[in-house]
Rosetta silent file (secondary structure, phi, psi, omega in degrees, C-alpha in Angstrom):
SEQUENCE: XXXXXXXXXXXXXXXXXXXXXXXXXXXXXXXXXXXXXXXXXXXXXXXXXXXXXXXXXXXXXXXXXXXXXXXXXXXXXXXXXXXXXXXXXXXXXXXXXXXXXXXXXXXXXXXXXXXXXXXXXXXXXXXXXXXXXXXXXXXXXXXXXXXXXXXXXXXXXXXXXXXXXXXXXXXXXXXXXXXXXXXXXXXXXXXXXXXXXXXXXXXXXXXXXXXXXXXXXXXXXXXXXXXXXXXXXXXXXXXXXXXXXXXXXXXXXXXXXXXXXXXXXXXXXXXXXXXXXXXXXXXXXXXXXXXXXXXXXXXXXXXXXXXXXXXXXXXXXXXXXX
SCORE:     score description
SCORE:     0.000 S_00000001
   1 L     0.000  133.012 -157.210  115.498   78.770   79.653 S_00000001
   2 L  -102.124  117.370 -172.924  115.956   81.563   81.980 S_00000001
   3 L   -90.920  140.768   -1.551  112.381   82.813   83.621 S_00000001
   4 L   110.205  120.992  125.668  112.553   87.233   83.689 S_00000001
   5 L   -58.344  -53.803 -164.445  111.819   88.212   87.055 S_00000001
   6 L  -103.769   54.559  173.261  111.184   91.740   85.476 S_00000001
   7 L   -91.373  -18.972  173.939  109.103   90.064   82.634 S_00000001
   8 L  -168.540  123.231 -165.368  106.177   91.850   84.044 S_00000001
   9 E  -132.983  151.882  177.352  106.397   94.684   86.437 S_00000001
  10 E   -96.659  114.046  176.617  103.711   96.682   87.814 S_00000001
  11 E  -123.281 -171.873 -151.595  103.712  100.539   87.193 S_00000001
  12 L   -58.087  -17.401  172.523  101.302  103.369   87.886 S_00000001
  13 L   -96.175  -13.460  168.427   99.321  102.502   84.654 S_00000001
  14 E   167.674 -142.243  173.906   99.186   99.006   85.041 S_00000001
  15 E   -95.302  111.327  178.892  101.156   95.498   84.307 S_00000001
  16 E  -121.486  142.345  166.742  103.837   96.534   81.720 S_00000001
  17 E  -111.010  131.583 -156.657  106.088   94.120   79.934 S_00000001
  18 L  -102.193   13.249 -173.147  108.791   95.850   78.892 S_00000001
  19 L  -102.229  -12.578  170.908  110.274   93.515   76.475 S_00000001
  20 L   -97.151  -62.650  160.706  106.708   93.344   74.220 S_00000001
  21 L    91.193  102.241  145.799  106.340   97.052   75.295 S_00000001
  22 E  -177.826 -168.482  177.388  102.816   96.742   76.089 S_00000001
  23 E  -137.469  134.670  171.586  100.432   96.292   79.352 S_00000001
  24 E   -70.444  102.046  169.746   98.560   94.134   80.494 S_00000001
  25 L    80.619   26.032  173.520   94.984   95.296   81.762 S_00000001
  26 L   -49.891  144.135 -168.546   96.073   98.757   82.050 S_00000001
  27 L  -106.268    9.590 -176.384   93.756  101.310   83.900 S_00000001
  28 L  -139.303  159.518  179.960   95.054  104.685   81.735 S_00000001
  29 L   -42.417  148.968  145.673   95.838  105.402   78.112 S_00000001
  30 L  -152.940  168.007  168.601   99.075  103.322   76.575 S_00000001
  31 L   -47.886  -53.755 -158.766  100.548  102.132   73.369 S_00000001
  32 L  -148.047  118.396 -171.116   99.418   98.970   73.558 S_00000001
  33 E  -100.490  143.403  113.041   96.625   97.267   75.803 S_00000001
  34 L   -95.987   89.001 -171.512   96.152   93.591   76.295 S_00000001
  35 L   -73.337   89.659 -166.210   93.166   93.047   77.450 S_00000001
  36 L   -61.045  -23.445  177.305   91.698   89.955   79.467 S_00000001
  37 L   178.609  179.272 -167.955   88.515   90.790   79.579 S_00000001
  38 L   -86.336   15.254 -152.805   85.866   93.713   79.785 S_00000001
  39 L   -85.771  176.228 -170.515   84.703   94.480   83.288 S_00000001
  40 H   -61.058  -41.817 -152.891   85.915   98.296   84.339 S_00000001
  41 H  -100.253   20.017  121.210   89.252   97.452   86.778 S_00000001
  42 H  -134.205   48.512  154.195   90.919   95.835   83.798 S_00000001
  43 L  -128.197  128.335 -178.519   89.151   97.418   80.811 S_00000001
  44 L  -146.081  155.883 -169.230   89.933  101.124   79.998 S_00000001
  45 L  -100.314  173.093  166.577   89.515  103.444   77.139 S_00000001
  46 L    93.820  -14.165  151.586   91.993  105.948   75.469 S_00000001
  47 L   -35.027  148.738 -173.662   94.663  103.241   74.338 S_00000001
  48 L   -92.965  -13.187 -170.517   96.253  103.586   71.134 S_00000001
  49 L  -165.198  112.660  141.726   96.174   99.437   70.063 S_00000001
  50 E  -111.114  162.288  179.294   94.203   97.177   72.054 S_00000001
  51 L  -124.766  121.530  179.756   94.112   93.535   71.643 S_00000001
  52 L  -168.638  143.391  170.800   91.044   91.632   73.086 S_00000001
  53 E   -60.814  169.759 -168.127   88.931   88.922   71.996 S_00000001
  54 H   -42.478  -51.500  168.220   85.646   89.939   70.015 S_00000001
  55 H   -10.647  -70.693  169.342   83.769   89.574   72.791 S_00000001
  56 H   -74.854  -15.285  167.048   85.482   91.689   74.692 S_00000001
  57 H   -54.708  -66.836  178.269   85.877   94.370   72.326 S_00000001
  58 H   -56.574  -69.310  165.175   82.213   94.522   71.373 S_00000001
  59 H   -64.902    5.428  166.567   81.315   95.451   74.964 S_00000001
  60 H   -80.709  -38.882 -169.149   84.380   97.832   75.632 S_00000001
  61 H   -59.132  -25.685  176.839   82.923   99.360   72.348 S_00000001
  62 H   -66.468  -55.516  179.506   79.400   99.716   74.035 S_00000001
  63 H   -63.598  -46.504 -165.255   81.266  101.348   77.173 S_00000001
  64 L   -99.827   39.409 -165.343   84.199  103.413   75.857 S_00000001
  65 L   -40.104  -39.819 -171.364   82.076  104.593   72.135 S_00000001
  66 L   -57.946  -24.735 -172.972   84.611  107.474   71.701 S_00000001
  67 L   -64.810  129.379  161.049   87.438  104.760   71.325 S_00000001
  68 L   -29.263  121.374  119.105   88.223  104.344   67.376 S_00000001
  69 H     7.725  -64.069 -174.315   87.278  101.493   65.692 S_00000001
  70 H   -76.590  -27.217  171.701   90.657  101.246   64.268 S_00000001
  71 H   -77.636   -8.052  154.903   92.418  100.710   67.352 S_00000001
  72 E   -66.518  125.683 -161.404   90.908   97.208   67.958 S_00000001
  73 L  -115.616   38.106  160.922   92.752   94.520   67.326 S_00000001
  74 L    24.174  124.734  141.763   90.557   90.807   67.230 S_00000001
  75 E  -132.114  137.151  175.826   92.029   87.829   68.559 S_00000001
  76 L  -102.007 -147.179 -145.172   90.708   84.913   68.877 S_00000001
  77 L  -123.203  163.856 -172.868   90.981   82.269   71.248 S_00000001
  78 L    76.068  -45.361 -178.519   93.993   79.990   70.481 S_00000001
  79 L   -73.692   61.518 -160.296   95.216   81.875   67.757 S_00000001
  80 L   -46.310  156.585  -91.678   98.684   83.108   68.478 S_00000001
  81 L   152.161  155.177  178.081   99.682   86.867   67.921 S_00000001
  82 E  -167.563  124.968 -172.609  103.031   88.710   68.272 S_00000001
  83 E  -118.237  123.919  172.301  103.874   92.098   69.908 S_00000001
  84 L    26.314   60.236 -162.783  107.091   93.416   69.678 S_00000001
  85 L    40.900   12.226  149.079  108.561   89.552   69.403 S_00000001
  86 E   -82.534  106.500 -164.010  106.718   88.640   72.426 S_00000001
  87 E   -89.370  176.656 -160.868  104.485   86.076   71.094 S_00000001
  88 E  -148.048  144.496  177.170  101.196   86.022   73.072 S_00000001
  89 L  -118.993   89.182 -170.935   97.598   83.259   73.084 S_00000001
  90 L   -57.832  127.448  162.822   94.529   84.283   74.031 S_00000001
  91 E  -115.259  155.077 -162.496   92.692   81.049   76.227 S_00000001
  92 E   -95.668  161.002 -159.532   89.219   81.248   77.533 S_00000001
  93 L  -116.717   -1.810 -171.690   89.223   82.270   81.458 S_00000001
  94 L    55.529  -22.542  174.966   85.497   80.852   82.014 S_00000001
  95 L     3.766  -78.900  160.990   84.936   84.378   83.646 S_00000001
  96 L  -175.060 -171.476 -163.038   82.697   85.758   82.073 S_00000001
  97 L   -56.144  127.512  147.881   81.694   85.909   77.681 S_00000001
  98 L   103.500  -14.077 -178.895   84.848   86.867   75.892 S_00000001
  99 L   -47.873  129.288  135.212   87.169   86.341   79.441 S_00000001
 100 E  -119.664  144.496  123.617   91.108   85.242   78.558 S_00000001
 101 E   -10.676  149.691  157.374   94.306   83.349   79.928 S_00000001
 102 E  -122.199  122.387 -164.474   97.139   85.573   78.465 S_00000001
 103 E  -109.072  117.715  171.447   99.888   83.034   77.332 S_00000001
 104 E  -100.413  121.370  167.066  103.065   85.283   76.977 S_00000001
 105 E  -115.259  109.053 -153.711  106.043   83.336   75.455 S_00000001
 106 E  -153.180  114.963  136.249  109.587   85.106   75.545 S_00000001
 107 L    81.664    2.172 -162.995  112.965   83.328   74.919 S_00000001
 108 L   106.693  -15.864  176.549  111.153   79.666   75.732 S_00000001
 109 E  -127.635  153.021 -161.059  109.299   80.552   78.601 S_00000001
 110 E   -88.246  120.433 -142.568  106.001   80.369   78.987 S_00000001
 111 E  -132.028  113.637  177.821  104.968   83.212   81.375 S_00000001
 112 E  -120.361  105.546  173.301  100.495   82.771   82.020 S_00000001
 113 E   -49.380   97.957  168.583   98.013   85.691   82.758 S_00000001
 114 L   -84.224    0.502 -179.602   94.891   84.761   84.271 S_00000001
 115 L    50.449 -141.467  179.940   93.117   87.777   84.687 S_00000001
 116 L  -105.025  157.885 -171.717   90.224   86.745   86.608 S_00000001
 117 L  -156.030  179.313  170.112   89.020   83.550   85.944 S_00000001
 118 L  -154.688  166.957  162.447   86.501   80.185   87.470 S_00000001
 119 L  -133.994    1.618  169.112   86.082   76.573   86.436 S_00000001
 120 L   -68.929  147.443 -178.878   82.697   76.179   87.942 S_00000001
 121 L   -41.448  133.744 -179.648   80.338   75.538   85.041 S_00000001
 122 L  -162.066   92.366  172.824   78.952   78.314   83.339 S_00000001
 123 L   -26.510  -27.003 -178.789   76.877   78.421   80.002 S_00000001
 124 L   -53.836  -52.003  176.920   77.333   81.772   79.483 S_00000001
 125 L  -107.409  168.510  169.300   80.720   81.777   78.679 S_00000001
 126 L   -90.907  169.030 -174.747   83.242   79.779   77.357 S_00000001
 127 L   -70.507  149.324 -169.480   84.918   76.999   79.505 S_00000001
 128 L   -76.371  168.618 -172.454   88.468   77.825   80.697 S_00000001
 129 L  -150.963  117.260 -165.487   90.941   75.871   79.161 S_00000001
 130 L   -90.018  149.657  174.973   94.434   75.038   81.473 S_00000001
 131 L  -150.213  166.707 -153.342   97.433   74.885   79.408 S_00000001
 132 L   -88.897 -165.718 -165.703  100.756   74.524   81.407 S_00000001
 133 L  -162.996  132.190  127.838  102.872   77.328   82.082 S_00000001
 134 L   -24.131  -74.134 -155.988  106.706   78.129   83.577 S_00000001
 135 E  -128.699  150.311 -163.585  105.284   81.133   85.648 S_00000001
 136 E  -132.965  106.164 -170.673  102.042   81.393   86.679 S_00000001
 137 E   -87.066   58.925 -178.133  100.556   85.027   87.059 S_00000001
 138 L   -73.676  162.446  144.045   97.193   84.505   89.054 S_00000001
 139 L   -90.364  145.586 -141.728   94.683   86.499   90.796 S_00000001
 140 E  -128.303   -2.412 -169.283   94.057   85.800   94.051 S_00000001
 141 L   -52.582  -28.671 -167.536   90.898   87.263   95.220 S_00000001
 142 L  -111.713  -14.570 -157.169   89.467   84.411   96.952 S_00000001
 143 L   -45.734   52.462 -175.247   93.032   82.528   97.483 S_00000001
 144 L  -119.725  172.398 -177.391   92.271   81.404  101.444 S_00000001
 145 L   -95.741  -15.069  178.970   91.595   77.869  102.761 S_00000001
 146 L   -83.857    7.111 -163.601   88.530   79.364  104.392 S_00000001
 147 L  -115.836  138.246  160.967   86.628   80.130  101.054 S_00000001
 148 L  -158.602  115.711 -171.330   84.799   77.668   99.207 S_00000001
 149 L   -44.246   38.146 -141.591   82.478   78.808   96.657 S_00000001
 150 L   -38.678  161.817 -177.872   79.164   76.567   97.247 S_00000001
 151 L   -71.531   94.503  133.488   77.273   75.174   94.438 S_00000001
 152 H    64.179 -108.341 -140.114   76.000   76.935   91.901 S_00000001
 153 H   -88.016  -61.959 -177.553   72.705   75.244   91.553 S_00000001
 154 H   -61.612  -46.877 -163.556   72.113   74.935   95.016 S_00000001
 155 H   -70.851  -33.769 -179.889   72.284   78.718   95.763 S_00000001
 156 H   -54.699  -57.745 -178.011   70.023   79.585   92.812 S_00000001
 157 H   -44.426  -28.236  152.137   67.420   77.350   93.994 S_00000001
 158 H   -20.790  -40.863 -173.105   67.222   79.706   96.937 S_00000001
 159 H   -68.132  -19.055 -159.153   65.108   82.018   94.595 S_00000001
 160 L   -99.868   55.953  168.153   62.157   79.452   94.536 S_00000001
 161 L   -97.541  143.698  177.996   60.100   81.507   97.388 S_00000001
 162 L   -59.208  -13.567  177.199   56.586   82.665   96.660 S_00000001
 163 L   -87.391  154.223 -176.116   57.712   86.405   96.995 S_00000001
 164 E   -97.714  167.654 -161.765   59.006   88.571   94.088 S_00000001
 165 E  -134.367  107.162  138.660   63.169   89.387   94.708 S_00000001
 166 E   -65.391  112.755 -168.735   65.019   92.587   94.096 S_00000001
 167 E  -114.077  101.495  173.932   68.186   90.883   92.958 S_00000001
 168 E   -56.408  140.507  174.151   71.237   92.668   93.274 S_00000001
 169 L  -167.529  162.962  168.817   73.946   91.879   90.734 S_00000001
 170 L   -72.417  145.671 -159.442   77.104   93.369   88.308 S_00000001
 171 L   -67.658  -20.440 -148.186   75.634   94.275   84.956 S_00000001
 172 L  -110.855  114.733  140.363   78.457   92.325   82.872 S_00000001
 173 L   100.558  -74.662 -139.846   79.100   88.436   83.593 S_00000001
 174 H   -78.444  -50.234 -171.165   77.026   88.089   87.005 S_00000001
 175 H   -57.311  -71.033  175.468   73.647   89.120   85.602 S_00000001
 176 H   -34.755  -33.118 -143.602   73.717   86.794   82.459 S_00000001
 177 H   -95.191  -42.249 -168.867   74.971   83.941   84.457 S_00000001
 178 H   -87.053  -13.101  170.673   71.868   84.332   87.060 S_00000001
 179 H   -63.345  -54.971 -171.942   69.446   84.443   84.093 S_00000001
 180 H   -83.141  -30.177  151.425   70.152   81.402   82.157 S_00000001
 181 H   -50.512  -57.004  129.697   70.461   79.757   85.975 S_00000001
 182 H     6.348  -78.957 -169.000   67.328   81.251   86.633 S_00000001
 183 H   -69.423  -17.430 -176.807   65.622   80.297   82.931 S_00000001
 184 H   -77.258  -73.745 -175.457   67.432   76.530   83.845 S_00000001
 185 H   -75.788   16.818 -171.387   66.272   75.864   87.200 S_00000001
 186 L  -176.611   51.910 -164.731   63.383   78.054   87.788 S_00000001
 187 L   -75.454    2.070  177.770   62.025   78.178   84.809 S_00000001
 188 L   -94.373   11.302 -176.201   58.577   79.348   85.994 S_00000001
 189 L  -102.756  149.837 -171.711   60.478   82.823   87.542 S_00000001
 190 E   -91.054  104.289 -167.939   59.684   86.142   85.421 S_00000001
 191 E  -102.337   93.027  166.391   62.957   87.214   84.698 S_00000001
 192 E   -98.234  158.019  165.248   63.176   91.395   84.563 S_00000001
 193 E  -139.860  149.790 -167.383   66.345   93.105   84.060 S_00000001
 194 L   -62.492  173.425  166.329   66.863   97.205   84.690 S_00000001
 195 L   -56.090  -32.077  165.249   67.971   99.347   81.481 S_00000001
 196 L   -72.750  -13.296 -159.346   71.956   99.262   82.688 S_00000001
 197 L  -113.532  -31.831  179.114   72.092   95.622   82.667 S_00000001
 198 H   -39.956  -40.733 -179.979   69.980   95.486   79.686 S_00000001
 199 H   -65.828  -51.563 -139.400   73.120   96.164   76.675 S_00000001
 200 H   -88.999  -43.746 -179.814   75.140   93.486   78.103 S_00000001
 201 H   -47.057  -41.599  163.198   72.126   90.885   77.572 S_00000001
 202 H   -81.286   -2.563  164.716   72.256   91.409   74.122 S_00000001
 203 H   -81.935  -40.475 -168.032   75.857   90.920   73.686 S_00000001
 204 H   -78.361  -70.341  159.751   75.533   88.030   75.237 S_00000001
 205 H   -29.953  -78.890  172.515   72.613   86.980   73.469 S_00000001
 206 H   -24.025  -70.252 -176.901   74.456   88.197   70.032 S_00000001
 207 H  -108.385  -16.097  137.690   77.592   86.315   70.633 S_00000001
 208 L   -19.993 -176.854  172.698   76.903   83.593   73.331 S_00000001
 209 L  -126.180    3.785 -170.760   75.794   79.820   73.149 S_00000001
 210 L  -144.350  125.827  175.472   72.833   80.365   75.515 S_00000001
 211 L  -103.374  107.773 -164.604   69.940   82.395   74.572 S_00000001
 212 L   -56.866  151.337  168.779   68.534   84.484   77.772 S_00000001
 213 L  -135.585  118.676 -152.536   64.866   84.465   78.466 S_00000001
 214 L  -171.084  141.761  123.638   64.113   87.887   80.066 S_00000001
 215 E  -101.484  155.195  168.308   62.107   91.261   79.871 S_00000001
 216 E   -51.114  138.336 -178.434   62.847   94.902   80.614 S_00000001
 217 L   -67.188  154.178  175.144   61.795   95.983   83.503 S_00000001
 218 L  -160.555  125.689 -161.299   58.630   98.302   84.083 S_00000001
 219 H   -66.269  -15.386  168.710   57.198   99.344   86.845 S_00000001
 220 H   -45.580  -70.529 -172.462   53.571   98.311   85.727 S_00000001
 221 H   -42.300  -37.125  168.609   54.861   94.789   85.912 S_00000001
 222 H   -65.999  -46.051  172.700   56.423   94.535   88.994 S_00000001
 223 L   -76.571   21.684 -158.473   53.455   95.605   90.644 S_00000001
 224 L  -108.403  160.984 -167.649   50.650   93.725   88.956 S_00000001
 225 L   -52.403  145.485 -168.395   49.670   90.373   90.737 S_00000001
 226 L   138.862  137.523  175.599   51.988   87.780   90.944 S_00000001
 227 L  -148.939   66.330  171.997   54.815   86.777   92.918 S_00000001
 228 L  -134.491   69.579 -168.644   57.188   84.712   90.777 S_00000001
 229 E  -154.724  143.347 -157.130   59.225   87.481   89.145 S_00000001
 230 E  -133.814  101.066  172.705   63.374   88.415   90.020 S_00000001
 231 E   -83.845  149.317 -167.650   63.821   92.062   89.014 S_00000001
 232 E  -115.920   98.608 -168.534   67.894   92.421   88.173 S_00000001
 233 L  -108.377  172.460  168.254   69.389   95.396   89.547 S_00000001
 234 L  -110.407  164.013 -167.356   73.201   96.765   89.353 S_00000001
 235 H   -65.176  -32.336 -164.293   74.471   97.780   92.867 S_00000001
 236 H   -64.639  -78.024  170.336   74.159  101.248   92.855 S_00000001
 237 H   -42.276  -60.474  173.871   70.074  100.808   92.189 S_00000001
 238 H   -45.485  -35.537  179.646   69.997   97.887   94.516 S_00000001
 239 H   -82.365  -19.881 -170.098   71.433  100.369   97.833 S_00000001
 240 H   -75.557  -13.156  178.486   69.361  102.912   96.492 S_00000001
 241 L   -92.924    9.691  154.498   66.095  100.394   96.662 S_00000001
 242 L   -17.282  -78.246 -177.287   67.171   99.572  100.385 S_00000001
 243 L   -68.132    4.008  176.037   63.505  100.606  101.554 S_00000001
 244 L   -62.519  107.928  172.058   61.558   98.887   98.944 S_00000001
 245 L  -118.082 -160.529 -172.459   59.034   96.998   99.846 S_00000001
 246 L    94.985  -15.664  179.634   56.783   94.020   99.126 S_00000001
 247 E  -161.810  163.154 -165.898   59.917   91.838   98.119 S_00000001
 248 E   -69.312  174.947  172.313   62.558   89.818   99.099 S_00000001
 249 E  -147.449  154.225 -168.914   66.076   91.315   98.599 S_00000001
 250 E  -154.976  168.242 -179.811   69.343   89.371   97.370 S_00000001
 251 E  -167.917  130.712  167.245   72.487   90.399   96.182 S_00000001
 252 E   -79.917   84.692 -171.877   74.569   88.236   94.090 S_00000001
 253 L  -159.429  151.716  175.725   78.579   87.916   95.549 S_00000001
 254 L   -93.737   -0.467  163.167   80.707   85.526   96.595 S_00000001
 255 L   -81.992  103.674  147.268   81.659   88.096   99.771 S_00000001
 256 L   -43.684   30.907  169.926   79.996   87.540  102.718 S_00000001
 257 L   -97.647  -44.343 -162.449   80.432   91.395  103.902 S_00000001
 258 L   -79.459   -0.032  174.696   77.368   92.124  100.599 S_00000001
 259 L   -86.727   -9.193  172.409   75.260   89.317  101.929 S_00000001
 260 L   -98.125  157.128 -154.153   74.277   91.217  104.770 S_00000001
 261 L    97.895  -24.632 -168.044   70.999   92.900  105.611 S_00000001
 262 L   -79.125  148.720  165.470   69.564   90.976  102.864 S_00000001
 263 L   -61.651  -71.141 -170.087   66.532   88.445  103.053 S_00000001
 264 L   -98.919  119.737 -174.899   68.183   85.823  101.068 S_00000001
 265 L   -91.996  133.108 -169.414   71.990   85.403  101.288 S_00000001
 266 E  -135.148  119.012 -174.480   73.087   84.396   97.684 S_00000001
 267 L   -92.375  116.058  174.109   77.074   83.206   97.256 S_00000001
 268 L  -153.978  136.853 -158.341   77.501   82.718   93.803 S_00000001
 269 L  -140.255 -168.421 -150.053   81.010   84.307   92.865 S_00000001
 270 L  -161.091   14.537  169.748   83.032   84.363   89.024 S_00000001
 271 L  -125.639  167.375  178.726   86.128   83.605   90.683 S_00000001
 272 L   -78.457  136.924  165.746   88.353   80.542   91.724 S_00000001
 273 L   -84.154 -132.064  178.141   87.910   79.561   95.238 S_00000001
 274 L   -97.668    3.821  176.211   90.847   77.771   97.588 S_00000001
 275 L  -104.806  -44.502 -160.928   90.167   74.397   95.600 S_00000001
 276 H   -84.436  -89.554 -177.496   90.118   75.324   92.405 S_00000001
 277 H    23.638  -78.141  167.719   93.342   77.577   92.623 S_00000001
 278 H   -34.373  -33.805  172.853   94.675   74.663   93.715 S_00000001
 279 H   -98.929  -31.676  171.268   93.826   72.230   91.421 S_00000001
 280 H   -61.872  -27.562 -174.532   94.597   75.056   88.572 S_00000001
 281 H   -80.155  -42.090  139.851   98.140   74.993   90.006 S_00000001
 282 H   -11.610  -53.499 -174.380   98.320   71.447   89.603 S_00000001
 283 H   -78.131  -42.455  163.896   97.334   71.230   86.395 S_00000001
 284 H   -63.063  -27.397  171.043   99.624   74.354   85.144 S_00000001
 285 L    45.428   71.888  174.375  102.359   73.064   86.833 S_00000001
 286 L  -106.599  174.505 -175.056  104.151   75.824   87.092 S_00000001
 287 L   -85.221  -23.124 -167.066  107.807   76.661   87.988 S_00000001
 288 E  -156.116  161.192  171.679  107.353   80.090   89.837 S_00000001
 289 E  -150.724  114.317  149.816  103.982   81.895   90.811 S_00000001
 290 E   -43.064  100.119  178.386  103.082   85.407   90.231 S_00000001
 291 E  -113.684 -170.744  173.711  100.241   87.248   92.165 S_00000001
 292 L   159.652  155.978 -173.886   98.268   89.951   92.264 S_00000001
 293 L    60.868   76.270  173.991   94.288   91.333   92.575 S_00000001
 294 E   157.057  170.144  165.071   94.360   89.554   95.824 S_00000001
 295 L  -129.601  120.073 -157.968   96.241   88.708   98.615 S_00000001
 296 L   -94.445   22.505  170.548   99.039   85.765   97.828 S_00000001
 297 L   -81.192  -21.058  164.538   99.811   84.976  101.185 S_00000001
 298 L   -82.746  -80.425 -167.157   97.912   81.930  101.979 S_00000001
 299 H   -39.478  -41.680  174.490   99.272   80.739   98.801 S_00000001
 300 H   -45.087  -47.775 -176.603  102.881   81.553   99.855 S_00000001
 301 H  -109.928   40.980  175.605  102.469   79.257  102.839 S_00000001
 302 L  -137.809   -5.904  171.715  101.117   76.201  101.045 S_00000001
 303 L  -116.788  -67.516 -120.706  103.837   76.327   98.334 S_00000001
 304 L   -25.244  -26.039  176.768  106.736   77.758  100.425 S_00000001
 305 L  -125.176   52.474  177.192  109.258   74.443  100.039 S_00000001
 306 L  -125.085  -55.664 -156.013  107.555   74.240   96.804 S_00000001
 307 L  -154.204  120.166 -171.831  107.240   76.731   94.696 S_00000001
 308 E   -75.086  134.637 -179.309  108.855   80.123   94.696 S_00000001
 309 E  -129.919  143.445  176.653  105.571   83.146   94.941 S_00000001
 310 E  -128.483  151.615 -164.537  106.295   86.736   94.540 S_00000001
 311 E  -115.979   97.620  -87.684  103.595   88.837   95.041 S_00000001
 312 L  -144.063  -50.939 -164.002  103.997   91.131   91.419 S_00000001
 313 L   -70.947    1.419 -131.266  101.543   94.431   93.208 S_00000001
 314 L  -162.257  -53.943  137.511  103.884   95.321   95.758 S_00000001
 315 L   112.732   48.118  177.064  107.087   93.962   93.240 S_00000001
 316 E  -142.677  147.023 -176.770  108.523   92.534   96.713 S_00000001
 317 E  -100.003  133.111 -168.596  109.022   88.354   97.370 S_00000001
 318 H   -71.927  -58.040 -146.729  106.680   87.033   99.767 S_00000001
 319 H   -62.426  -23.793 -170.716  109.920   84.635  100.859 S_00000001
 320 H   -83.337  -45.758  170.327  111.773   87.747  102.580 S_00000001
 321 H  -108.429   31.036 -166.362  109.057   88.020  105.222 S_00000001
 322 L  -108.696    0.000    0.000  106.295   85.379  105.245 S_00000001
C-alpha cells in the first residue's frame, strides 16, 4: 500500500480529491461536495451532489433554501458510500449535531478527514468515534502546547452570579451546547435565546438526544424583575450590545483575544486542545499527518523523528524548513 501524496490537494475552491473527483468542504459551487459538517467555512450552497449526514443537511437546508432537494445525498454515520471508486465513512466528529470524520479509502489506504472535531463531553451531539487511519488529515486550530481547553463544567458554573448575562455565542453548535450546560448545571437560570439562534434550537431539539429548555427572547422579559436569566446572542448582536447595561457580559470562545472587555471570561471551545490532538494521534495511529485550518507547526516539532507532517494549505512539507 502506497499512501498518494496528491490524494488530497488544496485548490481555490477547496480540498479536491482528484481520484473520487469530488471536494471536501468546498467554499464555491462543485460537482460533488463532501461535507463534514454545517457551520459556514465548510458548508456552502450551489453544489451539484452533496453528501452530508441528515443532520447536517437539514440545517444547510435551513441556510442555503434555494439549494434543491434533489441534490442531497443522506449518509449516515458508519454506513459506507462510494464516489467515483473512492469508497468513503461518515464517523461522528463530537463537534457539533450531525459533525463527521471523513474515512476516505483508495487502493488500501485509509486516508482520515477530521473536519473540526472535540472529545470533551457533549450531549448535544454525538460522541466522536476514533477509528485508525494511514494518513491523518487534522485541523489544527488549537494544535499548541500552550492551549488547554479547561473544564467544561467548571467554566459554566461561572454563570451562577446574581446578575442577568448577555451571552455571546455562534448560533450553530456553541449555543445548544451552553443551553443544555446551562439547563444541567444551573438549572434555576432563565434561558433566552435571540431569533438567529432560535432555528438551530429546533434542529437540535428535532434530531438530538437532549431536549433544550429555553424561551425566545423579548424585551418585556429581560427587563421585568429578576436576575437569573442568560439572554443568547450571535456575535454580531453581542458587539452591537457593547453599551448595554444592567448585565453582565460573556462571550463564549475558546480564544482568549474574544474574552476581553467582558465581565466574565468564558473558555469553552468545540475544538481539540494540545492533549486531546495528542491522544487522537495515538489512538489513530497514523503513518503520515495532514494539516490544515490551523497552524501544524507545533505538531511538526513533536512528531519530527516520528511521523512525517505536511502542512496540505500551503501544499509545501513542514520537513524542508521547520
Amino acid at each position: 500500500m502506497q499512501i498518494l501524496e496528491d490524494f488530497l490537494v488544496k485548490r481555490d475552491k477547496g480540498y479536491y480529491c482528484s481520484y473520487g473527483n469530488f471536494y471536501l468542504d468546498p467554499l464555491y459551487p462543485v460537482e460533488n461536495a463532501v461535507v463534514s459538517h454545517a457551520h459556514g467555512d465548510h458548508a456552502s450552497p450551489g453544489h451539484k451532489n452533496i453528501y452530508a449526514t441528515a443532520a447536517t443537511a437539514q440545517m444547510m437546508q435551513y441556510r442555503y433554501p434555494k439549494q434543491p432537494l434533489s441534490s442531497y445525498y443522506i449518509q449516515g454515520f458508519t454506513v459506507g458510500f462510494s464516489i467515483n471508486g473512492v469508497e468513503l465513512v461518515f464517523y461522528p466528529a463530537g463537534h457539533i449535531l450531525g459533525s463527521a470524520q471523513i474515512l476516505m479509502v483508495y487502493k488500501g489506504v485509509r486516508y482520515l478527514y477530521t473536519g473540526d472535531y472535540k472529545l470533551q463531553e457533549d450531549p448535544t451531539c454525538e460522541p466522536i468515534q476514533i477509528v485508525p487511519a494511514d494518513v491523518l488529515i487534522t485541523e489544527t486550530t488549537f494544535a499548541n502546547p500552550e492551549t488547554k481547553h479547561p473544564d467544561p463544567v467548571g467554566e459554566i458554573m461561572k454563570l451562577d452570579v446574581s446578575s442577568n448575562i448577555l451571552l455571546g455565542c455562534y448560533a450553530l453548535g456553541k449555543a445548544q451546547r451552553i443551553t443544555a450546560l446551562l439547563n444541567t448545571y444551573l438549572p434555576h437560570k432563565h434561558v433566552l435565546v435571540h431569533h438567529n439562534i432560535l432555528p438551530f434550537h429546533r434542529i437540535y431539539d428535532a434530531m438530538g438526544d437532549v431536549r433544550l429548555q429555553y424561551e425566545v427572547y423579548n424585551r418585556k422579559a429581560m427587563k421585568e424583575a429578576g436576575s437569573n436569566k442568560v439572554y443568547l446572542v450571535p456575535p454580531l448582536t453581542f458587539n452591537s450590545y457593547r453599551r448595554a447595561k444592567n448585565v453582565l457580559k460573556a462571550f463564549a470562545s475558546g480564544w482568549e483575544r474574544l474574552q476581553a472587555q467582558n465581565d466574565i471570561s468564558l473558555y469553552l471551545s468545540d475544538h481539540v486542545d494540545w492533549a486531546d490532538i495528542l491522544y487522537f494521534i495515538e489512538q489513530v495511529k497514523p503513518k503520515a499527518i495532514w494539516t490544515l485550518h490551523g497552524d501544524g507547526r507545533e505538531l511538526h516539532r513533536y512528531f519530527s523523528e516520528e511521523i512525517a507532517i505536511r502542512d496540505i494549505k500551503s501544499e509545501t512539507f513542514l520537513n524542508d524548513y521547520c
